[in-house]
Backbone as CSV, one residue per row, in Angstrom:
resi,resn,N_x,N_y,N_z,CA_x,CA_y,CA_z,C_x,C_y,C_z
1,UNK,75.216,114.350,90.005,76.090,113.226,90.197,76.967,113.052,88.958
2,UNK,78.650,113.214,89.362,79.255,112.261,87.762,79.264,110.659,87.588
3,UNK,79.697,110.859,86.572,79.958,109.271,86.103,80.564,108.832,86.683
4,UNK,81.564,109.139,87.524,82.248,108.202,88.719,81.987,108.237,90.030
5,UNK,80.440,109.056,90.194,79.671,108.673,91.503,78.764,107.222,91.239
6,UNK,78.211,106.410,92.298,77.515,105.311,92.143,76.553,105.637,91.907
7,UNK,75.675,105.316,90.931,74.207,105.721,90.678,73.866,104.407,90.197
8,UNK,73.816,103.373,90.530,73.028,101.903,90.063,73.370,101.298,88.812
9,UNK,73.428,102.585,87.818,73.639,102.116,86.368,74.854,101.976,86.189
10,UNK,75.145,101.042,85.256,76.782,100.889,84.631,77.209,101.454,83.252
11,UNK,78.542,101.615,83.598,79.130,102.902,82.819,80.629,102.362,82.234
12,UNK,80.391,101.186,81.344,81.434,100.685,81.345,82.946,101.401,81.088
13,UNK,82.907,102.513,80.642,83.834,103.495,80.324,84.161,104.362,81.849
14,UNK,83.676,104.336,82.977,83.767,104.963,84.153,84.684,104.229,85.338
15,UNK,85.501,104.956,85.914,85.753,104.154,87.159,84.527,103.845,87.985
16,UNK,84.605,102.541,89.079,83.668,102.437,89.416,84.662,101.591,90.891
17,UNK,83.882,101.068,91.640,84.095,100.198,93.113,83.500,98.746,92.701
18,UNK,84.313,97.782,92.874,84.176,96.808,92.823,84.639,95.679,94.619
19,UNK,83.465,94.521,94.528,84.122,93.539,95.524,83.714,92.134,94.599
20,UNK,84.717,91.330,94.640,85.141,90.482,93.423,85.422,89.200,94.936
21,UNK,84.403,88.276,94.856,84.978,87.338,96.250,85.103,85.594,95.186
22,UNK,86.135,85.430,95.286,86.687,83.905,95.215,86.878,82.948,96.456
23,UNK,86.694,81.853,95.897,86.990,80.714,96.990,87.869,80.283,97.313
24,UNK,88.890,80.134,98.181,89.892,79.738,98.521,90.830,80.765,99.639
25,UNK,92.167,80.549,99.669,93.208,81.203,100.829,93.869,81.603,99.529
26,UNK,94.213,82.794,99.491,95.135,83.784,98.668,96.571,83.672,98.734
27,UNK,97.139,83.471,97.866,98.439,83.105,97.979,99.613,84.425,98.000
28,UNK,99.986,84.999,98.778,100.580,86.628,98.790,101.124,86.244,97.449
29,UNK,101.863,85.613,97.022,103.204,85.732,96.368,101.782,87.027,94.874
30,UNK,100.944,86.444,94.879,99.850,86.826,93.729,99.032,88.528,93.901
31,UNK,99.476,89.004,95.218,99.220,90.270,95.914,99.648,91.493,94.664
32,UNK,101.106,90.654,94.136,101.145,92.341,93.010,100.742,92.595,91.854
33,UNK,99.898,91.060,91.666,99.079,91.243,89.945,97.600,92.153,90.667
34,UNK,97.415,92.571,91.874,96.295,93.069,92.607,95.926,94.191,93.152
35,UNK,97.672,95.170,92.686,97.967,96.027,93.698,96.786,96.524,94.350
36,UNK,96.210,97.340,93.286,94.933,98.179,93.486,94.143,97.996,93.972
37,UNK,93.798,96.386,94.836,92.797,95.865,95.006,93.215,95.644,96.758
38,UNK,92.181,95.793,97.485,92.226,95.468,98.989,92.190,93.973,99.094
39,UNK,93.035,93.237,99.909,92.668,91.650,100.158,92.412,91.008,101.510
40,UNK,91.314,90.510,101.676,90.459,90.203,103.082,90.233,88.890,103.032
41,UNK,90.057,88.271,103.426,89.286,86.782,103.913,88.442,86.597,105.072
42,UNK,87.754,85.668,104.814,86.286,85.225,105.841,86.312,83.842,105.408
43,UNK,85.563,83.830,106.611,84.771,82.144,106.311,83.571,82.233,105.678
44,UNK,82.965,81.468,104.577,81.592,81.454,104.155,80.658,80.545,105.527
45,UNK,79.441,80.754,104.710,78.319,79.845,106.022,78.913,78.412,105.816
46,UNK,79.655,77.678,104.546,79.834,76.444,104.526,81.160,76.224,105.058
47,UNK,81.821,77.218,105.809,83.239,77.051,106.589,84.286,77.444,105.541
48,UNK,84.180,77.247,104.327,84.964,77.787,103.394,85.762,78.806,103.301
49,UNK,86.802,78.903,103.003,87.629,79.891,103.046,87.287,81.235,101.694
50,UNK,87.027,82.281,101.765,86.501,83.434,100.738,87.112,84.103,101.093
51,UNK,87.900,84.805,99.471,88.907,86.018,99.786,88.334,87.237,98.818
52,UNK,88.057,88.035,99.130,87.214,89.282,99.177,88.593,90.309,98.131
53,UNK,88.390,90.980,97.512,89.728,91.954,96.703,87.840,92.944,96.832
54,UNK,88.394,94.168,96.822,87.721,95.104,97.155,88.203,96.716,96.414
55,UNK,87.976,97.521,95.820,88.692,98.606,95.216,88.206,99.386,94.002
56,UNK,88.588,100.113,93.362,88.289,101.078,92.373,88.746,100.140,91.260
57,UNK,88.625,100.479,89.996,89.158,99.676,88.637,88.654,101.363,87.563
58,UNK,89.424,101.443,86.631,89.581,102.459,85.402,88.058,102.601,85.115
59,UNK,87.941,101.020,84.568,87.033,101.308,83.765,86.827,99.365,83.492
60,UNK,85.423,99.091,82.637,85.001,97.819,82.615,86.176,96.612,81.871
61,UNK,87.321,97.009,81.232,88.386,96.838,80.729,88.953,96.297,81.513
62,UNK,89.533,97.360,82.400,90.492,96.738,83.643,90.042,95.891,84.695
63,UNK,87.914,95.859,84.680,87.344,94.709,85.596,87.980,93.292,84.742
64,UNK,87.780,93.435,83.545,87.776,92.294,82.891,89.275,91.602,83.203
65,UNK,90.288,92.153,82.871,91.571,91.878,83.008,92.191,91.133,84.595
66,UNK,91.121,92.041,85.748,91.283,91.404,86.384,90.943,90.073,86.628
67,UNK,89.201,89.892,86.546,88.591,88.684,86.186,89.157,87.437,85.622
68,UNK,89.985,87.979,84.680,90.990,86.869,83.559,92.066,86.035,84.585
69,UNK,92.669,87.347,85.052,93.761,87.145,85.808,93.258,85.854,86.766
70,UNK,92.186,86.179,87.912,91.821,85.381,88.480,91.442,83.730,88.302
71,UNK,90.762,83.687,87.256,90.394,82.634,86.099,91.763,81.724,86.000
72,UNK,92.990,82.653,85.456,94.210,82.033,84.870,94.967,80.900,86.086
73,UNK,94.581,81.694,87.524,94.946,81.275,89.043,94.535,80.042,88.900
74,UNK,92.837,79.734,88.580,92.453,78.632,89.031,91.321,78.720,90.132
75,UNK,90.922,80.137,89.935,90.279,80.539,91.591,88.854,80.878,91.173
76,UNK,88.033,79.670,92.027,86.339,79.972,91.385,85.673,80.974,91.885
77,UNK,85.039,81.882,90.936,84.763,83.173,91.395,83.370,83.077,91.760
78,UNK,82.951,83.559,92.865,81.770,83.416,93.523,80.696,84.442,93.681
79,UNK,81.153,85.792,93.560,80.802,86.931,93.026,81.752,88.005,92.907
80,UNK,80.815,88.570,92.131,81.376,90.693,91.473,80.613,91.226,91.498
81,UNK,80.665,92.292,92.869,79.416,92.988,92.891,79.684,94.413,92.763
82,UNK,78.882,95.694,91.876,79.630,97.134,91.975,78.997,97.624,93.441
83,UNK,80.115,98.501,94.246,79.476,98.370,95.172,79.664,100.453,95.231
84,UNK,79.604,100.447,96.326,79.471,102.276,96.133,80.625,102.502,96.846
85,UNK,81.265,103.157,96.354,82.749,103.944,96.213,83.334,104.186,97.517
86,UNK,82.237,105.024,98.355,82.641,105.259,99.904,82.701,104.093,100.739
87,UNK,81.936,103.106,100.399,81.637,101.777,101.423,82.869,100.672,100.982
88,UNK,83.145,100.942,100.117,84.606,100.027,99.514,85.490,99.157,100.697
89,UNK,85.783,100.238,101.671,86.986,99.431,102.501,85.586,98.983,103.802
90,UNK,84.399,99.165,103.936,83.304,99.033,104.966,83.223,97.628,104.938
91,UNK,83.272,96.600,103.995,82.592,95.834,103.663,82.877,94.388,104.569
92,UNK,81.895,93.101,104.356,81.980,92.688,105.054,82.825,91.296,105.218
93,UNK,83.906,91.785,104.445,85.191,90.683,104.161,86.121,90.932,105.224
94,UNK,85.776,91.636,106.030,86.905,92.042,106.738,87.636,91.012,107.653
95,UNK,86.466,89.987,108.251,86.833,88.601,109.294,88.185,88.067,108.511
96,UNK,89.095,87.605,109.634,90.315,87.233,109.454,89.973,85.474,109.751
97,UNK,89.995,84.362,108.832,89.536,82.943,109.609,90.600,83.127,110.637
């Protein structure tokens, strides 16, 4: 396996798959600070609106930057999970409210 296959451990220097879910309705105009990132929404169990960004990142650098970015929005982040590379676009953000 390389360092940019999923193997559990983190590699902060490695690309890796990330799903990064915040609370709220996504505002497009904010789509191109994201390019790289897939954008989905669902409802949570509390009816809530959750928008899912889903995708590859460089390396733990460019997680962070994104993270910031999000933060700077105003948008409470609810989780970041590494997820495995092939299952990236699988996941289960896909529900449209």
């Amino acid at each position: 396996m390389t360092d940019t296959e999923y193997t559990g451990r983190m590699r902060p220097w490695s690309p890796a798959a990330y799903r990064i879910e915040v609370e709220g309705r996504w505002n497009e105009s904010w789509s191109a600070l994201f390019a790289s990132m897939r954008i989905t929404t669902r409802r949570g169990p509390d009816r809530a609106v959750v928008t899912c960004l889903t995708g590859r990142v460089q390396d733990q650098l460019e997680l962070c930057g994104l993270l910031n970015s999000l933060a700077e929005l105003h948008l409470p982040i609810l989780n970041v999970s590494k997820i495995n590379a092939e299952d990236h676009c699988a996941e289960d953000c896909d529900e449209k409210p």
